[in-house]
C-alpha positions in Angstrom: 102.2 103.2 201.1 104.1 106.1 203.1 103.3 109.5 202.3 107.1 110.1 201.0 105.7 107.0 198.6 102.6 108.3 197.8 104.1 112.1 196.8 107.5 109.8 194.6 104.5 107.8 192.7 103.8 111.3 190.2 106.9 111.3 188.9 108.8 108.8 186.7 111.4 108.9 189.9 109.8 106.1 192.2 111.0 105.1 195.4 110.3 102.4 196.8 109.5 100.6 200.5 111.5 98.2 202.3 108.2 97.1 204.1 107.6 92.9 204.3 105.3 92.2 200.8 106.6 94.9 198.4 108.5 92.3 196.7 106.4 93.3 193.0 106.3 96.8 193.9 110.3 97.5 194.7 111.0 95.0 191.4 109.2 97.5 189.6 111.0 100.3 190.8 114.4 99.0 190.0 113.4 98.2 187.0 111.8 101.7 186.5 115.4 103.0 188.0 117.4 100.6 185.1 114.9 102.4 182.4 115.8 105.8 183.4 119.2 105.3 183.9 120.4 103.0 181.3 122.6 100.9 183.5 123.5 101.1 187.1 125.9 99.4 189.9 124.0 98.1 192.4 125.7 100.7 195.1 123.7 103.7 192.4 120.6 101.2 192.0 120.1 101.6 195.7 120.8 105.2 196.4 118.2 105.9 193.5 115.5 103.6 194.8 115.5 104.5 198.6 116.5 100.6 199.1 118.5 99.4 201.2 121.6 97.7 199.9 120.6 93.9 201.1 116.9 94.7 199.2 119.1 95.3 195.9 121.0 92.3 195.9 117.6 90.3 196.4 115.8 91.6 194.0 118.3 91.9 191.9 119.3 88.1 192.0 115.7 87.2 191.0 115.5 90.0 188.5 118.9 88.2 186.9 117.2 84.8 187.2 114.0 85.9 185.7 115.9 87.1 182.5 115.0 90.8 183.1 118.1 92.2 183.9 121.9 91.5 182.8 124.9 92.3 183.8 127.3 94.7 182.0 131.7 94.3 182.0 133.0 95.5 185.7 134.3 99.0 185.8 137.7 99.0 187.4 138.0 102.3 189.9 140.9 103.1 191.6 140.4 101.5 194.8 137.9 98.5 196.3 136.6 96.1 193.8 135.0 96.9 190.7 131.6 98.0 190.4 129.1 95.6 188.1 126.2 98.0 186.1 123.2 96.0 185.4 120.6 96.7 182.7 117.4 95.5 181.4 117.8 92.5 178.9 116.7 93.8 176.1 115.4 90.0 175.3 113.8 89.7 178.7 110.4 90.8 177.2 108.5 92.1 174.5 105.1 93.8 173.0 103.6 94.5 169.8 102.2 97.9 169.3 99.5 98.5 166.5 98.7 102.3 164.8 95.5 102.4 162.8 95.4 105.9 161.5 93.8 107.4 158.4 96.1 107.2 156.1 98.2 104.3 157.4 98.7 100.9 159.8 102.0 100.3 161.9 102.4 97.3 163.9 106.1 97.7 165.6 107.7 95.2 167.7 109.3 96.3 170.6 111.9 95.0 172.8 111.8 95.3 176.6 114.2 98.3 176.2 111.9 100.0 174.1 114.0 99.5 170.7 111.4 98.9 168.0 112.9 95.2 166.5 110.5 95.0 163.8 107.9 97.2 161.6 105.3 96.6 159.3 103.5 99.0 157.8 100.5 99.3 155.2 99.3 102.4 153.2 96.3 103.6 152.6 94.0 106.1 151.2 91.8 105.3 154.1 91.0 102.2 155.9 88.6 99.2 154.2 87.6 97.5 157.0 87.1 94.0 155.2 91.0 94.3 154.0 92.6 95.6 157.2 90.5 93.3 159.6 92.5 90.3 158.3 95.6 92.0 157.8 95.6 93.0 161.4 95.8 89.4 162.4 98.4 88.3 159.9 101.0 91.0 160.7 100.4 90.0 164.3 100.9 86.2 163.5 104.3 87.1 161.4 105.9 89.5 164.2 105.3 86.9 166.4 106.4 83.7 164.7 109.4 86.3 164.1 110.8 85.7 167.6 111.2 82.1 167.4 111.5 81.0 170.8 111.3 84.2 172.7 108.1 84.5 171.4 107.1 83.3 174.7 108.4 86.3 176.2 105.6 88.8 174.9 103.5 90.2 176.9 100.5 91.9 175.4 99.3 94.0 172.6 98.2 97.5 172.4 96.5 99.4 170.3 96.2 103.1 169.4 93.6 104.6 167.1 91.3 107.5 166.7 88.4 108.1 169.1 85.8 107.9 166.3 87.9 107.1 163.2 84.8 108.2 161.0 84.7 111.6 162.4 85.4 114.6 160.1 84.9 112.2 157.3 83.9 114.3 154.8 87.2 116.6 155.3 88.7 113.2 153.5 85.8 113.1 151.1 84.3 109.7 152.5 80.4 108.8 152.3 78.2 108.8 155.7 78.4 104.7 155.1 81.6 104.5 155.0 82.7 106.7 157.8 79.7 105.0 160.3 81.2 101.4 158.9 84.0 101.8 161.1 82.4 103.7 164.0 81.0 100.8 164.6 83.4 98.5 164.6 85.0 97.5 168.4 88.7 97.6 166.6 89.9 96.5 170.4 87.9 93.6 170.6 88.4 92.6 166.7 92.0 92.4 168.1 91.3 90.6 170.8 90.0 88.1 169.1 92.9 87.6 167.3 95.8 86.9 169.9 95.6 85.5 173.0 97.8 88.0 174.4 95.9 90.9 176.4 95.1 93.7 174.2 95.0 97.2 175.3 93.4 99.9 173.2 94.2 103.8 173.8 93.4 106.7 171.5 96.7 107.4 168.7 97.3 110.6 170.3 97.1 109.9 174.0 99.3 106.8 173.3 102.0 109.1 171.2 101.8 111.1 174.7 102.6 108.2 176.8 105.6 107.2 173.9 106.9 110.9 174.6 107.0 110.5 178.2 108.5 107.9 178.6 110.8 107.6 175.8 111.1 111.0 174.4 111.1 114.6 176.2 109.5 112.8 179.2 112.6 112.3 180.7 113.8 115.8 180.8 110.1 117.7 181.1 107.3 117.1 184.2 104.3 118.8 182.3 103.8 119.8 178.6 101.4 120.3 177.2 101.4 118.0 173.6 101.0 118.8 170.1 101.0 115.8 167.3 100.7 117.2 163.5 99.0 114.3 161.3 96.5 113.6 158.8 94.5 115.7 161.1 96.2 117.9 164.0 95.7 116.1 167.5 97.4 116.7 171.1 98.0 115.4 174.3 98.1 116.5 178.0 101.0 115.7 180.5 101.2 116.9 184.3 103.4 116.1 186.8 105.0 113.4 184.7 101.4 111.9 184.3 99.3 111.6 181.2 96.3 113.7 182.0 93.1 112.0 180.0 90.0 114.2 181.5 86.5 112.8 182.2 86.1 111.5 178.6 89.3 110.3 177.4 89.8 113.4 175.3 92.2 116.0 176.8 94.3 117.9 174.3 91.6 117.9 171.6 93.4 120.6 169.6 91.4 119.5 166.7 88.4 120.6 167.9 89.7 124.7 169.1 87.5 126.9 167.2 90.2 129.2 165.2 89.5 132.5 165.6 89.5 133.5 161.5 86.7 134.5 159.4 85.7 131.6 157.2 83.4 129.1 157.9 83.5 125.6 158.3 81.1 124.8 155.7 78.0 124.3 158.1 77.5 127.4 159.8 79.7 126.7 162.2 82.8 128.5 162.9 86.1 126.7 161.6 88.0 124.3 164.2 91.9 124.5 164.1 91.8 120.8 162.3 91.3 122.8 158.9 94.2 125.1 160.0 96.8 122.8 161.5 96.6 119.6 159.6 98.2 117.8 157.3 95.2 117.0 155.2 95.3 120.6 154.4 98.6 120.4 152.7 97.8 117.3 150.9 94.6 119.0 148.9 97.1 121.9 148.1 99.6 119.2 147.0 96.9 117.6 144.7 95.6 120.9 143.1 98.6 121.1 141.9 98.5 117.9 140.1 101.3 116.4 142.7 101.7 113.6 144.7 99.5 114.5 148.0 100.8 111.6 149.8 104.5 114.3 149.3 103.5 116.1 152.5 104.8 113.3 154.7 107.9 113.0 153.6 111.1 114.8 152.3 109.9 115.7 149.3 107.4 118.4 150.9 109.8 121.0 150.9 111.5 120.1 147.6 110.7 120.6 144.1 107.3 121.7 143.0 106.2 120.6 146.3 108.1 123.7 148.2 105.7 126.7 147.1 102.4 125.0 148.8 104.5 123.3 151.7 105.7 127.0 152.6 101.9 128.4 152.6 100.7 125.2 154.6 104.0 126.2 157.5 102.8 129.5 157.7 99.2 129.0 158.3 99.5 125.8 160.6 102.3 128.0 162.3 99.5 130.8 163.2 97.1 127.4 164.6 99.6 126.2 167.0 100.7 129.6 168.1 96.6 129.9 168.6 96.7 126.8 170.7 100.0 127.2 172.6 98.8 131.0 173.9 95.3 129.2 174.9 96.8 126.4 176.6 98.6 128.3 178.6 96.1 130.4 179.6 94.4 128.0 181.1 97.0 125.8 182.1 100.0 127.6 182.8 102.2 125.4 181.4 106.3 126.0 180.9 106.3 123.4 177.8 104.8 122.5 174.3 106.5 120.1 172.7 105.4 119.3 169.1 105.8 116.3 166.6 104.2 114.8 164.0 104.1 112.3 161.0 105.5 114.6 159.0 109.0 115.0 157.4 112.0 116.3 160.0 113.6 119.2 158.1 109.6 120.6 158.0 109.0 119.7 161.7 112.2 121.8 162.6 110.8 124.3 160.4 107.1 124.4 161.8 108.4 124.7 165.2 110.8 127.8 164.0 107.9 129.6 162.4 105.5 128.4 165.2 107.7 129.9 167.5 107.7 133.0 165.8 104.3 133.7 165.5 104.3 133.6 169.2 106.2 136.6 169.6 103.2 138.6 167.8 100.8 137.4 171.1 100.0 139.4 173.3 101.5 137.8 176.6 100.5 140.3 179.2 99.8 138.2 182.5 100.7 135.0 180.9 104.5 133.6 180.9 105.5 132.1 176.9 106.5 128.8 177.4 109.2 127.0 175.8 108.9 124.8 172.6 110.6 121.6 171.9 110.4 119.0 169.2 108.9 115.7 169.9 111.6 112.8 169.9 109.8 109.8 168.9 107.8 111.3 165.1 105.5 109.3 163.1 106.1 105.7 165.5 104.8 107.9 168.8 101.3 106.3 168.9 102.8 102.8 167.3 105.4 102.9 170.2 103.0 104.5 172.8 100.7 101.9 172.0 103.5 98.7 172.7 104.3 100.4 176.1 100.9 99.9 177.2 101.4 96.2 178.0 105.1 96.5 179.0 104.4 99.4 181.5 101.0 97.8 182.8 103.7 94.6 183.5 106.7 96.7 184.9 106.1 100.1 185.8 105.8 100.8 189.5 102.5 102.3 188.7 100.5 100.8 186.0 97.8 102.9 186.0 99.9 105.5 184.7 99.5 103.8 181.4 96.2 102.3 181.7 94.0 105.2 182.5 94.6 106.5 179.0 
């Protein structure tokens, strides 16, 4: 690979190489081009790609044979002949991603667009093991069996899901047994075991991360740094249009920030923003209260009875993030945060708001505030992040973007 090659491979803008036995590699890269664009004339494909304008119609032929791509209606200009867009074939493959969190499972299917087509989900107070096991493998059987004869067409399965889905277990009031029960369990394996698709596994917030990048704020920002309110508060790392995972997996382990505050965690040790920042928090509000707790994921958190606690949860959370946005970018020097969550919009919008105004009570000598945006994909991130795993590690130019996480 050239060095112009090389420096085009970290960002989502590839170029490709018109050298004899790049034939994958330049497929990949139109199709990367077709994904970033939406649709493109062939003339557009080329001046994107650094191909040359035979390369195009070459690949492009095979691309249109293989089912990948199709053809849109001509566009008529002025003068010459009219110019033919081609996109990807929404049909032309597909994934399933799978979401096992702590309160819920998700299993979307996803189209080779990246339109969720299907979605299955199953509520819980927290996982049983001996139920969800089996129901993993059904769900995958029905989405499957769901696309008839284009079932042929899928290409893998990925899965997202906590590091250690046991840890902080007694936050959610769970026995040692229960919590070491699914530590160790090999949930990528179980999978495997159940399809004879490939399955990849990445943890639910690195895998939401990958879902924003490439089909949310991605597009638009190089390097954010990536904040996903849940159950319990997670994050994400993204540089140069790359997911950055560290040594262990575990960049952007907001959960784990010691908070700066007075109280305790309950072991001697100093709090961690996870009992600041999370949704778990609000939920043991909610239920003091005699209400619903399961209320602080959806609209009904700022309605009602449920408004008085949701407003105290905003403002404390609020001061967390702020916490971890000033430290990020001390240390990272970042000129993004974007922040989502499983939680309802209108409170998103409004964590964000009061997020961004406890920022303004920082002291930002020497460091420059960055900006804050709200996530695009919400509560099917790490579903979705987790069925672009197998698509991307078929069709991106650079699979290991995806893989490594």
């Amino acid at each position: 690979m050239t060095t112009e090659s090389a420096t085009a491979a970290s960002s989502l803008r590839q170029r490709g190489s018109n050298h004899v036995g790049m034939r994958q590699y330049n497929e990949r890269v139109v199709l990367q081009a077709l994904r970033l664009h939406g649709s493109l004339p062939k003339a557009e494909l080329a001046r994107q790609t650094g191909l040359t304008a035979q390369t195009i119609g070459l690949i492009t032929t095979r691309l249109e044979e293989d089912g990948l791509i199709v053809r849109d209606a001509p566009v008529r200009g002025r003068i010459g002949q009219p110019s033919v867009p081609l996109r990807l074939n929404p049909d032309g493959a597909f994934s399933i991603g799978i979401k096992v969190g702590r309160r819920s499972t998700d299993w979307l299917l996803v189209d080779f667009a990246g339109q969720v087509r299907e979605r299955l989900t199953l509520a819980y107070a927290f996982p049983d093991a001996t139920q969800l096991l089996p129901a993993l493998g059904e769900n995958l059987r029905q989405l499957s069996a769901g696309l008839g004869p284009l079932a042929e067409r899928l290409v893998g399965v990925g899965v997202a899901a906590p590091f250690v889905m046991g840890g902080w277990h007694r936050l959610l009031g769970l026995s040692d047994a229960q919590a070491q029960a699914w530590n160790d369990i090999d949930l990528a394996r179980e999978v495997q075991a159940m399809t004879d698709l490939p399955v990849s596994f990445a943890r639910d917030t690195a895998a939401a991360t990958v879902a924003e990048l490439v089909a949310g704020r991605g597009r638009e920002l190089r390097s954010f740094l990536y904040l996903f309110v849940d159950t319990f508060v997670g994050g994400g790392l993204v540089i140069h249009s790359h997911p950055h995972v560290g040594v262990h997996g575990n960049a952007g382990a907001v959960a784990s920030l010691p908070w700066p505050g007075d109280a305790s965690s309950g072991t001697g040790a100093r709090q961690q923003l996870i009992h600041q920042a999370s949704l778990w928090e609000l939920e043991e509000r909610l239920q003091a209260l005699g209400l619903d707790r399961m209320a602080a994921y959806d609209q009904r958190a700022l309605q009602g009875q449920h408004e008085a606690p949701a407003r105290q949860w905003l403002a404390q959370a609020a001061q967390a993030l702020a916490h971890a946005v000033v430290s990020g970018t001390a240390f990272l020097d970042l000129d993004a945060v974007v922040i989502d969550g499983s939680l309802d919009r209108a409170m998103l919008d409004a964590l964000i708001a009061q997020t961004h105004e406890a920022l303004q009570h920082h002291n930002w000598e020497g460091l420059w505030q960055p900006a804050l945006h709200a996530g695009q994909t919400g509560s099917d991130a790490r579903a979705l992040g987790g069925a672009l795993l197998p698509l991307h590690s078929h069709f991106a130019p650079d699979p290991e973007l995806f893989l490594k996480v």
